[in-house]
N, C-alpha and C positions, 0 to 999 in steps of 0.2 A: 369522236368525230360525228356520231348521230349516224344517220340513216344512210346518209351519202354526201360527200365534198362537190358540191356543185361546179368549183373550180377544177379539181383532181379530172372529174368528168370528162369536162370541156379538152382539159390538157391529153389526156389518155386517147380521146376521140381524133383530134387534130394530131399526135404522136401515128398511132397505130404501129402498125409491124415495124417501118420502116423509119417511120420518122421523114419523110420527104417534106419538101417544103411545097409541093404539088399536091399533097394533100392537104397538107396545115389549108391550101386557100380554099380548096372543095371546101371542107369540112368549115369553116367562118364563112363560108357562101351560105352553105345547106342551114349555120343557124339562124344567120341574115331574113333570109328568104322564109325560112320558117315562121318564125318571128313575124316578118309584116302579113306575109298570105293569111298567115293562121288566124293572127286576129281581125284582118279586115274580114276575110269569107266569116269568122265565127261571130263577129258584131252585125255582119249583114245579115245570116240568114238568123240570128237570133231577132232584131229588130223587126225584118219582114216575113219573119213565119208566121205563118195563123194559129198554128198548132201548138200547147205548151211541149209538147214531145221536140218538134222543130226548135223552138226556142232553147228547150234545155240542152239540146244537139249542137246549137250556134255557139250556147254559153262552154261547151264542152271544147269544142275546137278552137274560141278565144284561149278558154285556159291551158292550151295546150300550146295556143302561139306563147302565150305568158312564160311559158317554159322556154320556149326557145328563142327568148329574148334574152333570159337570165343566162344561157349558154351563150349564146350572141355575144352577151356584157363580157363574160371574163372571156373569151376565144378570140375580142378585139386584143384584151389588155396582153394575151397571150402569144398573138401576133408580132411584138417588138421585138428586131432581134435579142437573140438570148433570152426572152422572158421564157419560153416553153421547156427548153433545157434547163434555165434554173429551179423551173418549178417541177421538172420529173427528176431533180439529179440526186442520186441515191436512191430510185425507186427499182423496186421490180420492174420493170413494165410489161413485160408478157403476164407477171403474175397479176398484177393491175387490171393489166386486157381482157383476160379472165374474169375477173370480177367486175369491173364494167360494164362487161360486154353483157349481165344479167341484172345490172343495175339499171342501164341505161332505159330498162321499159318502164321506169318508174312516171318517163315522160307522159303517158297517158291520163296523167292522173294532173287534174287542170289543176294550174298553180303550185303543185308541190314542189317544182324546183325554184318558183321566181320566190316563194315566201324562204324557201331552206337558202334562198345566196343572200336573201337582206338580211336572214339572220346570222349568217356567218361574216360577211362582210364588216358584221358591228363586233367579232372577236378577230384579238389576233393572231396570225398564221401561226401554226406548230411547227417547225422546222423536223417534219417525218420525210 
């Protein structure tokens, strides 16, 4: 599986404790919203900084809306009924939550999740 299933992610985030469908929409809000804020503020204040400090700071929060696009992608495809129960069924998920819940900071790191979903995207799913 590499580093992290950027799908698994998404599914785990939008499940949580309870699995409500009240959160499933928070959570495809919060990577929506993500996603555009992040890289409009991160292309604007990169474009209009003076500073390459500013600049590298703009490119940092683009890359980090990048990430929350690629959560965005599968959290839409996860939204159809049953797609999110099929995609946790036989999982732990408290144990999941667990490990998740210390993966998910990986988002700080511009791009690492938009490049880890195109790569996974091009294999197919393992039925874990």
């Amino acid at each position: 599986m590499g580093l992290l299933d950027v799908r698994r992610l998404a599914a785990i985030d939008m499940h949580g404790v309870a699995g409500t469908r009240r959160r499933q929409r928070v959570i495809l809000a919060e990577f929506i919203l993500g996603a555009v804020v992040g890289v409009i503020i991160g292309v604007w204040v990169a474009v209009l900084a003076g500073t390459p400090a500013w600049q590298a700071f703009g490119a940092w929060v683009a890359g980090i809306g990048v990430n929350y696009a690629a959560l965005a992608w599968h959290a839409v495809s996860l939204s159809r009924p049953g797609a999110l129960d099929a995609e946790l069924a036989g999982v732990d998920v408290p144990r999941e939550l667990r490990r998740y819940s210390l993966l998910q900071f990986w988002v700080v790191v511009p791009l690492l999740l938009g490049v880890l979903a195109v790569g996974q995207s091009r294999r197919p799913r393992n039925a874990t």
